[in-house]
DRENDO-1510 file (C-alpha; in Angstrom, 1 decimal, always signed):
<recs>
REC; n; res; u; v; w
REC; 1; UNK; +117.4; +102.4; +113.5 .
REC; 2; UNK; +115.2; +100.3; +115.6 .
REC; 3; UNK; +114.0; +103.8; +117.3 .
REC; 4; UNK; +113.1; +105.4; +113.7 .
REC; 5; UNK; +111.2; +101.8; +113.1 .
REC; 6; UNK; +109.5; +102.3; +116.6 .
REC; 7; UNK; +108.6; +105.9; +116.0 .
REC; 8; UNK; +106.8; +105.1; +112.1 .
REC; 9; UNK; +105.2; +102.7; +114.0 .
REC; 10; UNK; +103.6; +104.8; +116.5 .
REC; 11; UNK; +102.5; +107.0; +113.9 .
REC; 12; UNK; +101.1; +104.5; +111.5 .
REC; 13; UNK; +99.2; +103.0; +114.7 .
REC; 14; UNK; +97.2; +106.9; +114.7 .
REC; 15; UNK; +94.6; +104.8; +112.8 .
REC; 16; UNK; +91.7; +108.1; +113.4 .
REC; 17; UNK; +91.4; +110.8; +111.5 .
REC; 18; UNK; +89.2; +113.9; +111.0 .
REC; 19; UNK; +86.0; +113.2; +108.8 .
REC; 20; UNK; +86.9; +114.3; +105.1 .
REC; 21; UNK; +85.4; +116.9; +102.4 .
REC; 22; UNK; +83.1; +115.0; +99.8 .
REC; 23; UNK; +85.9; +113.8; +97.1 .
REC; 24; UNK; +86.6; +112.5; +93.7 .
REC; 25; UNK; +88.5; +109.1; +93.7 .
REC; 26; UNK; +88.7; +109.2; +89.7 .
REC; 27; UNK; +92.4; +109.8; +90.0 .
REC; 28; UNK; +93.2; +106.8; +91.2 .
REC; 29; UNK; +91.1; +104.8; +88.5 .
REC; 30; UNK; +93.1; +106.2; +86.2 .
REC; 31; UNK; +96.7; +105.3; +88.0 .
REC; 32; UNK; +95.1; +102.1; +87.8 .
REC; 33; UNK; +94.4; +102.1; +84.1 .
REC; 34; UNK; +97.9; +103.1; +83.7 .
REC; 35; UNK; +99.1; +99.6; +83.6 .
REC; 36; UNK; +97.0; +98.5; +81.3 .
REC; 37; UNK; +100.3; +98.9; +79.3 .
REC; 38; UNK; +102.7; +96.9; +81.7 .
REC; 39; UNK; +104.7; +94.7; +79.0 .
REC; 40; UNK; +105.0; +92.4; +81.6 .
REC; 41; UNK; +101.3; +89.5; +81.2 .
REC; 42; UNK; +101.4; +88.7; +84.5 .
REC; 43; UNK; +99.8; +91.5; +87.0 .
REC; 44; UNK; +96.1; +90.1; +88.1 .
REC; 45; UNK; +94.7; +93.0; +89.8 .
REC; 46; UNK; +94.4; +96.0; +92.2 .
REC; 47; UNK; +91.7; +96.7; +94.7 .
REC; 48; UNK; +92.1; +100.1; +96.7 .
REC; 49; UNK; +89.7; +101.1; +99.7 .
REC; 50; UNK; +89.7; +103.8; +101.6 .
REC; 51; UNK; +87.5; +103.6; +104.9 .
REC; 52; UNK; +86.2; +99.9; +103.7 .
REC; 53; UNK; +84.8; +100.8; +100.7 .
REC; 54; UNK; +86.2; +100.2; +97.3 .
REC; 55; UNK; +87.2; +103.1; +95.7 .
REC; 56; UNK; +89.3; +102.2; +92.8 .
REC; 57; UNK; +89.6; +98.2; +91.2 .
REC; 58; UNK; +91.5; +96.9; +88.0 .
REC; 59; UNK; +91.2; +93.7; +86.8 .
REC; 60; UNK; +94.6; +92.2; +84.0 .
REC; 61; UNK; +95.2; +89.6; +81.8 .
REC; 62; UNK; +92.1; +88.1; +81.8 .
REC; 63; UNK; +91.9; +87.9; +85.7 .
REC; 64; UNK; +88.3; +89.2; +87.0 .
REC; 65; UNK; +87.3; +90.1; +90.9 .
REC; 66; UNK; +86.5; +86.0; +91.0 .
REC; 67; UNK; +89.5; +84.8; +90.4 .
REC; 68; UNK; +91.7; +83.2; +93.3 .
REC; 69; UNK; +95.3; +83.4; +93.0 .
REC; 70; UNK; +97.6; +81.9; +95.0 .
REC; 71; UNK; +99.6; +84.9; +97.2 .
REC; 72; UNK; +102.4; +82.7; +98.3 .
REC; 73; UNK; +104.1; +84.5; +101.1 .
REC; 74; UNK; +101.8; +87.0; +102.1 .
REC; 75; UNK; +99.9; +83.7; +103.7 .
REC; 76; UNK; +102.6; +84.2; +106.1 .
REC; 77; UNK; +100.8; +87.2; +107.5 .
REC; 78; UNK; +97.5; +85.4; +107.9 .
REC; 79; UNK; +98.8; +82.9; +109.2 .
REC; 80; UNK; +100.3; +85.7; +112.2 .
REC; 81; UNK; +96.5; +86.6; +112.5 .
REC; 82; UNK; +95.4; +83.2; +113.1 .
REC; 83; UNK; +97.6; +83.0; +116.0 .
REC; 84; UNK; +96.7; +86.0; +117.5 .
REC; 85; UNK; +93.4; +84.5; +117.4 .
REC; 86; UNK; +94.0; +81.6; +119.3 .
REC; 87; UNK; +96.2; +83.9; +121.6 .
REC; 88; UNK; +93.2; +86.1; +122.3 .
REC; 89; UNK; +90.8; +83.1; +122.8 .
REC; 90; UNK; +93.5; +81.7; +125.1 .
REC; 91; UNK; +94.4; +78.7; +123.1 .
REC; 92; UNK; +97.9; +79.9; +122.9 .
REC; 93; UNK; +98.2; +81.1; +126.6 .
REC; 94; UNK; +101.5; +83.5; +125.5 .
REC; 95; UNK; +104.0; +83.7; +123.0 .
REC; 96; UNK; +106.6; +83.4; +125.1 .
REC; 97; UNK; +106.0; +79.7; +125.5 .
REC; 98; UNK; +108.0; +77.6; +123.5 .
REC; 99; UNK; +107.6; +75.9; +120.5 .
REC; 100; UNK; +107.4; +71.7; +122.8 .
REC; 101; UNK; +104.8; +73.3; +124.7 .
REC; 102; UNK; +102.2; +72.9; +121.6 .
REC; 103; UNK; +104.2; +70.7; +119.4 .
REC; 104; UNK; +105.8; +67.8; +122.3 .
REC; 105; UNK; +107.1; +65.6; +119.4 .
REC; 106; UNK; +109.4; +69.0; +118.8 .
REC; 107; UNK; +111.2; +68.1; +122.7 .
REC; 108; UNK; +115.0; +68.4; +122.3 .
REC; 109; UNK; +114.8; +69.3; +118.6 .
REC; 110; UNK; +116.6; +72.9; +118.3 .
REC; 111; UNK; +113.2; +74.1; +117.9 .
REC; 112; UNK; +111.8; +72.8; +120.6 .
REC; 113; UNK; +112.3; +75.2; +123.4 .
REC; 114; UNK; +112.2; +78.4; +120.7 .
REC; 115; UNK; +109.8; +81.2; +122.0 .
REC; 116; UNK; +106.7; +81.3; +120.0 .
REC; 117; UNK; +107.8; +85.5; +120.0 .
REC; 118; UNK; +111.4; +84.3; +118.0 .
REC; 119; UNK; +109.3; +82.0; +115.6 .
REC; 120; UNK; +107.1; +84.9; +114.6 .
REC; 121; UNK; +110.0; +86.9; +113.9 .
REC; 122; UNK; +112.1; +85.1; +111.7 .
REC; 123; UNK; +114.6; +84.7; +114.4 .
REC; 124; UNK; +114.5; +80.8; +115.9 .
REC; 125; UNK; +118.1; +80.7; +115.4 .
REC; 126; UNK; +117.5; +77.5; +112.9 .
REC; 127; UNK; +119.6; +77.1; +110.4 .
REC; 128; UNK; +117.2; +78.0; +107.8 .
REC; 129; UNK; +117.8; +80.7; +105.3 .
REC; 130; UNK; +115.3; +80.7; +102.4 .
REC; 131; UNK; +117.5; +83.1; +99.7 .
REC; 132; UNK; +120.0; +80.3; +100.5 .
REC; 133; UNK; +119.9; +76.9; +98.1 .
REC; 134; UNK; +122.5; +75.1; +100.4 .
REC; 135; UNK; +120.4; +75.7; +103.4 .
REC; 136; UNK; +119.9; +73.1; +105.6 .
REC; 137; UNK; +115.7; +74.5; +106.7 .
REC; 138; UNK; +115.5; +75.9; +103.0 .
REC; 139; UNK; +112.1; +76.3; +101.6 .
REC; 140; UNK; +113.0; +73.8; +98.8 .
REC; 141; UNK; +114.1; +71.4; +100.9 .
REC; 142; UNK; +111.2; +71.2; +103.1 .
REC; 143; UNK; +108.5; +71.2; +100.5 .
REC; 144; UNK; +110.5; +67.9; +99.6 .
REC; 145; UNK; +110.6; +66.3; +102.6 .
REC; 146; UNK; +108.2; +63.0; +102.7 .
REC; 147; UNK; +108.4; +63.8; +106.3 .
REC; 148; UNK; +108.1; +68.0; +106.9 .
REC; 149; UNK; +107.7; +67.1; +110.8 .
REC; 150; UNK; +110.7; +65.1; +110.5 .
REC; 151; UNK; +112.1; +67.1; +108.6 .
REC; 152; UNK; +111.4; +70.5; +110.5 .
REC; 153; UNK; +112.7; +68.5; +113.8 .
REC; 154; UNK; +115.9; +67.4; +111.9 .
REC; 155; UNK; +117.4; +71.4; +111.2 .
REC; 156; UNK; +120.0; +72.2; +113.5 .
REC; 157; UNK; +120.7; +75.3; +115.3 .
REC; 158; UNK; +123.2; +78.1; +113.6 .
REC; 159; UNK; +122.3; +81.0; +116.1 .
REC; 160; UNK; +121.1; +81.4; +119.9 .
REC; 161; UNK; +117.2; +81.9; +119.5 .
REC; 162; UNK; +116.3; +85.6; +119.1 .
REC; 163; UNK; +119.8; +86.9; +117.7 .
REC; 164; UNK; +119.7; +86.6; +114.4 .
REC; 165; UNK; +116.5; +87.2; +111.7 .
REC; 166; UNK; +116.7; +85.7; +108.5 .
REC; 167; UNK; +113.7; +85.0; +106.0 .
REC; 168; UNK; +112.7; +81.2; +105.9 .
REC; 169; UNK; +109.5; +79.5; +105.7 .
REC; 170; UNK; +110.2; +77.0; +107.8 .
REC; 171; UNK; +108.9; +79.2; +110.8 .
REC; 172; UNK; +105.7; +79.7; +109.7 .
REC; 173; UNK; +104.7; +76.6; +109.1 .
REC; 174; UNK; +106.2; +75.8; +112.6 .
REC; 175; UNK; +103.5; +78.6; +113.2 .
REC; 176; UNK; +100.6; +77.1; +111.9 .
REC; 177; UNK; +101.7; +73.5; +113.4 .
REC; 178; UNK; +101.4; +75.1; +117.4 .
REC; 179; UNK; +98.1; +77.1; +116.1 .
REC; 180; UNK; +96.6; +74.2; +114.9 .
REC; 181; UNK; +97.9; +71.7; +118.4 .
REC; 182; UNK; +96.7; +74.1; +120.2 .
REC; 183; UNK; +93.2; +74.5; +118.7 .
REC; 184; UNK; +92.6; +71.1; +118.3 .
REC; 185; UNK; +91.9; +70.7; +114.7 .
REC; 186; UNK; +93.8; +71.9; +111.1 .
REC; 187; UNK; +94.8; +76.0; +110.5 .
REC; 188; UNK; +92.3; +76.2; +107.4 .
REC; 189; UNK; +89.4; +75.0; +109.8 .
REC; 190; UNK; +90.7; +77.2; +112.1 .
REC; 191; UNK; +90.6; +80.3; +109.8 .
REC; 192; UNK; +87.5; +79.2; +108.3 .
REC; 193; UNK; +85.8; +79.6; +110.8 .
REC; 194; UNK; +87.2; +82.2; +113.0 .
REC; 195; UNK; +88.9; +84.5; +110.2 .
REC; 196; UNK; +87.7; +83.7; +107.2 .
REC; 197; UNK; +83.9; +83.5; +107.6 .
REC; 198; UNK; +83.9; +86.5; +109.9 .
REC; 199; UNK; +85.1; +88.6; +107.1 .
REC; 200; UNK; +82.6; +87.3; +104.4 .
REC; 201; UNK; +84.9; +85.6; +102.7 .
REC; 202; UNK; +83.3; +82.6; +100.9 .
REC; 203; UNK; +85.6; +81.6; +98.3 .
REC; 204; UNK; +89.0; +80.1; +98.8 .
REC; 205; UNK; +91.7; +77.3; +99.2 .
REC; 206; UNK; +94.9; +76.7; +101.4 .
REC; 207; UNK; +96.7; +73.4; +100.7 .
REC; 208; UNK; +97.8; +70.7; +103.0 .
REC; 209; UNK; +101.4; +69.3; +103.0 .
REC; 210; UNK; +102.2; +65.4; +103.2 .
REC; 211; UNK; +102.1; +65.3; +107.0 .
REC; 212; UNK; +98.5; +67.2; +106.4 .
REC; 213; UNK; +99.1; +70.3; +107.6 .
REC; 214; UNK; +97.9; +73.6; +106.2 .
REC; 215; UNK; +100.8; +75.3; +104.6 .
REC; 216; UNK; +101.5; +78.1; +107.0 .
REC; 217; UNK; +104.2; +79.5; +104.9 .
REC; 218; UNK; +101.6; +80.0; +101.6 .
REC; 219; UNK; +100.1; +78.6; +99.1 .
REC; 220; UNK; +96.8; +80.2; +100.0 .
REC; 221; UNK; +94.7; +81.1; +97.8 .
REC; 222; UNK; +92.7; +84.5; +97.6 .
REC; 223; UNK; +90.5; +86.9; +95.5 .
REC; 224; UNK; +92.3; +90.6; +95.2 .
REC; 225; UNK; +89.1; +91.9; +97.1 .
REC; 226; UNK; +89.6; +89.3; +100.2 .
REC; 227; UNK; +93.2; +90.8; +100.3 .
REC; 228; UNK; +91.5; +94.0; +100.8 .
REC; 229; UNK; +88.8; +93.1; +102.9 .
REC; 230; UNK; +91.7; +91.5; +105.4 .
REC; 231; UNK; +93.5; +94.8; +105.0 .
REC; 232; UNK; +90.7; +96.4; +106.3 .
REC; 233; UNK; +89.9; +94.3; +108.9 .
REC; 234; UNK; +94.2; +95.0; +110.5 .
REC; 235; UNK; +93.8; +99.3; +109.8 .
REC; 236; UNK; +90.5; +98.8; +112.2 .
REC; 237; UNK; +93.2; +96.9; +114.3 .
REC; 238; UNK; +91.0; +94.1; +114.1 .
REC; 239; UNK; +87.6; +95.3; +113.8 .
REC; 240; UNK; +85.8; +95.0; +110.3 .
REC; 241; UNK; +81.9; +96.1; +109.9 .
REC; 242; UNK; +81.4; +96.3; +113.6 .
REC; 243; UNK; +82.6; +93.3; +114.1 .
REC; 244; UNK; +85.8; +92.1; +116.6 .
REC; 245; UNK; +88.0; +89.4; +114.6 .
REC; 246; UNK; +91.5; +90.3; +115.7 .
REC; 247; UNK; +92.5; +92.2; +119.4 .
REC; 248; UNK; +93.4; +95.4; +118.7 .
REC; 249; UNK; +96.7; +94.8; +120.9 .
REC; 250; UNK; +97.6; +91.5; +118.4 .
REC; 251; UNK; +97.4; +93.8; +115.3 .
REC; 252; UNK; +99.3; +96.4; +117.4 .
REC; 253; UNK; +101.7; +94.3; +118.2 .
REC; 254; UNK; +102.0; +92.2; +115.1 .
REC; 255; UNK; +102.8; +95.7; +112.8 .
REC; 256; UNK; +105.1; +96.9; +115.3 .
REC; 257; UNK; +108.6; +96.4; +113.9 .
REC; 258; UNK; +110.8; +94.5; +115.9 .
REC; 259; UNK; +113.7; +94.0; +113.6 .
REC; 260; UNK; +115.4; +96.5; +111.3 .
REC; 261; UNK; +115.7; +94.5; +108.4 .
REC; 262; UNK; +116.4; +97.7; +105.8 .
REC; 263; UNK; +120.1; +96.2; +104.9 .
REC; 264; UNK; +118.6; +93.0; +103.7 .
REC; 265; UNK; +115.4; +94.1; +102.1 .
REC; 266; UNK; +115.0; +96.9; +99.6 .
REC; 267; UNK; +111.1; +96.9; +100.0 .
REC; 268; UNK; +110.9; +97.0; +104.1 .
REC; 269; UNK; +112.4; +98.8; +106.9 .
REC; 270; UNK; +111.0; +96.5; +109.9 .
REC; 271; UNK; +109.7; +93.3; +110.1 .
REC; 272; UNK; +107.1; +92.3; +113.0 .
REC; 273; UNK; +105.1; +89.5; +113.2 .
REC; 274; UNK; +105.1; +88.4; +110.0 .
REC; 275; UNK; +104.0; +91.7; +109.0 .
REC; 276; UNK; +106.3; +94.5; +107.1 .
REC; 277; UNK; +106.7; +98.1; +107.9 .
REC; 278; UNK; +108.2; +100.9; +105.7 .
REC; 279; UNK; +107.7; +104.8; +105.1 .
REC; 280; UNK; +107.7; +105.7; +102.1 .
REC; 281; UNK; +108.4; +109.2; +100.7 .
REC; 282; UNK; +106.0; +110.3; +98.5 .
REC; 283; UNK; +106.5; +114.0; +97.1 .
REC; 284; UNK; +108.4; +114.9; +100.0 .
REC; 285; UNK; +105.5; +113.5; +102.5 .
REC; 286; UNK; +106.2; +110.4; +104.6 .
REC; 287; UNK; +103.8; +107.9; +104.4 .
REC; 288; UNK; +104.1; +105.0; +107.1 .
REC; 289; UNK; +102.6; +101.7; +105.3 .
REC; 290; UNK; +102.6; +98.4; +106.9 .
REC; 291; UNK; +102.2; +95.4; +104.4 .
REC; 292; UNK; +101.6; +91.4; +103.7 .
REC; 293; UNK; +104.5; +90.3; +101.0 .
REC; 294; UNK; +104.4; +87.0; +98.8 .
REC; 295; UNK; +106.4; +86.4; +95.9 .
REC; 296; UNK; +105.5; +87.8; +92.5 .
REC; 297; UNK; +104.5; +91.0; +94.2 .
REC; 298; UNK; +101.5; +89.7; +96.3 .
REC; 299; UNK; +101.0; +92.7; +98.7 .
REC; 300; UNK; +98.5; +94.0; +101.2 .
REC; 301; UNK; +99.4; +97.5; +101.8 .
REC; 302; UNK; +97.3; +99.3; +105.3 .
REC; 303; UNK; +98.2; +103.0; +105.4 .
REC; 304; UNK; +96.1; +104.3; +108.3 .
REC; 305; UNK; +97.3; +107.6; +107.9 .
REC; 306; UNK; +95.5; +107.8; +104.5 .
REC; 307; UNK; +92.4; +105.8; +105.3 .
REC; 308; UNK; +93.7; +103.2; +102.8 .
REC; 309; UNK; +94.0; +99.3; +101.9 .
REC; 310; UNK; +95.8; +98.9; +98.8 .
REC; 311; UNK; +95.7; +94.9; +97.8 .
REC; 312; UNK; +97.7; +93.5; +94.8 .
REC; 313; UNK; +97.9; +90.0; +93.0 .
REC; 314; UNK; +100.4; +89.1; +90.5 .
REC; 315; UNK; +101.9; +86.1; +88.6 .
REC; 316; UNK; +105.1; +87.5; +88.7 .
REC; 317; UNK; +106.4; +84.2; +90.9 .
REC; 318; UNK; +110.2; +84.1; +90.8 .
REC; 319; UNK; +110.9; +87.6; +88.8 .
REC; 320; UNK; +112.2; +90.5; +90.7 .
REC; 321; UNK; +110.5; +92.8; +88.8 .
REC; 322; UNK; +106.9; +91.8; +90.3 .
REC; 323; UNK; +108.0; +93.2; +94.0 .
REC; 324; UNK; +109.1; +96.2; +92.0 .
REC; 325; UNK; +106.0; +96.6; +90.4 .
REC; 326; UNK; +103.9; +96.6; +93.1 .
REC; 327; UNK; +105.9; +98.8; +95.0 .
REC; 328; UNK; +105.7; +101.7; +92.0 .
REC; 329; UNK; +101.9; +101.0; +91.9 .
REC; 330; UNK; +101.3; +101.8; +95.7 .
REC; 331; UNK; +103.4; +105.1; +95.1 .
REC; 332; UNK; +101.4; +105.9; +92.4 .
REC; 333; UNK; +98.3; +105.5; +94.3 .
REC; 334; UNK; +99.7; +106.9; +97.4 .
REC; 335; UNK; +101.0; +110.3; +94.7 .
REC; 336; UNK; +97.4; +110.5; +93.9 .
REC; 337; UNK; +95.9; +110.3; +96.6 .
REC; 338; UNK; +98.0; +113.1; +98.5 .
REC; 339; UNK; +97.5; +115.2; +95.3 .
REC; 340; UNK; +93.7; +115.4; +95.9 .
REC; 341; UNK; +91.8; +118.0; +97.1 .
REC; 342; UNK; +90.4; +117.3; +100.8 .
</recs>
């Protein structure tokens, strides 16, 4: 499985392609328009680029290309770009180290001597499982801790470091806690000004936690064309408008799968770096597409092989049909597109 993964990775990573014929993008404006009739109030909107430039956008339910909405676990991802950031400007000097080397209040906790590569895979070995309620590290449970250092600290080990993935968002915000050690100052700051301000993005909020912390794990708040604008920024493996804002060997690295997680996860084959990997089959074609994920069907969908960025925001928090949704809408777009003329 893992060499399937590894193989749609290397393909998805042949980010150049020929120059193509003058086109029409009207078809996908109008698989945009087509839910317009979703009975379901809650989709916000649907930016699609191809080569950085907006080529189909669809605004819902009153939401407008202003409006921030909160893309809960796709923050995640970010929050694996910020620490390639620090790694390239040697902050972070390899992800390898352990957790204590950035985090020393975290010596002899079972996170404490977790490689920073097992944190960014979902696979500390904490017992921390998110789609569990009787979790010890569960989401829940943290984000009602008066103490989420104390808390974090407190979750015992279930599984040797590395063995073992399984979704919690515990992790990431152990993430953002080295990122932010090691930069000397708080993960929004951070990716204000090295992320953020970079890609032109002006307008947005990530919350703190009681320990005043940015919320790795989410609760950061976007416009659908910021989405799209990050998207960008990864299929140029980090370069957007010229400009260098990621190494091209973190995005590399970050996309590459290194867990099969298909059994667990309808929506993904692999999971990297916080970053999801699956190929899709679209009218017989395979499409490789790596993507952000929150809840409620928060995506950011790069398909290099299509010259694409397909960003989505959506309300649907809790209700499995949002992930759904999303999903049909990049198909959709991704039918579309490979029905075109070139």
């Amino acid at each position: 499985m893992i060499g399937r993964l590894v193989a749609a990775a290397l393909l998805a990573a042949c980010w150049c392609a020929a120059p193509a014929a003058a086109r029409s993008e009207a078809p996908l404006g109008a698989v945009l328009a087509e839910w317009d009739a979703d009975p379901h109030p809650d989709l916000r909107g649907v930016v699609v680029m191809r080569d950085g430039r907006i080529v189909a956008e669809r605004y819902y339910n009153g939401a407008g290309a202003d409006a921030l909405h909160d893309i809960r676990s796709a923050g995640k991802s970010v929050t694996a770009l910020l620490v390639g950031i620090a790694v390239d400007r040697g902050a972070i000097r390899s992800i390898d180290d352990p957790v204590d080397a950035y985090w020393s209040e975290a010596r002899g906790s079972a996170i404490g001597d977790v490689a920073l590569r097992d944190v960014l895979t979902m696979r500390s070995g904490l017992a921390a499982f998110d789609e569990d309620p009787a979790s010890p590290g569960n989401e829940d449970r943290m984000d009602e801790a008066a103490d989420p250092l104390a808390f974090v600290r407190s979750i015992p080990r279930a599984d040797p470091p590395g063995s073992r993935y399984r979704y919690n968002s515990l992790t990431s915000y152990v993430a953002g806690i080295v990122t932010a050690n090691a930069t000397g100052g708080s993960l929004a700051d951070f990716a204000g000004a090295h992320l953020f301000s970079p890609l032109g993005i002006r307008r947005w909020q990530w919350a703190s936690d009681a320990a005043g912390y940015t919320k790795a794990q989410g609760n950061l708040m976007l416009t659908t064309r910021n989405l799209a604008t990050i998207g960008e920024m990864v299929r140029g493996r980090g370069i957007y408008r010229g400009r260098r804002i990621v190494s091209a060997a973190w995005i590399d690295a970050a996309l590459a799968p290194k867990v099969a997680i298909g059994a667990d996860d309808p929506y993904a084959d692999g999971y990297g770096y916080y970053w999801y990997s699956k190929v899709h089959d679209v009218d017989g074609v395979a499409v490789p597409v790596s993507f952000a994920s929150g809840n409620g069907g928060n995506k950011i969908y790069v398909v290099p092989g299509r010259r694409l960025v397909v960003a989505i925001t959506s309300a649907a928090y809790g209700r499995g049909y949002g992930q759904r949704r999303s999903q049909d809408i990049l198909k959709a777009v991704l039918a579309a597109d490979l029905g075109a003329p070139r």
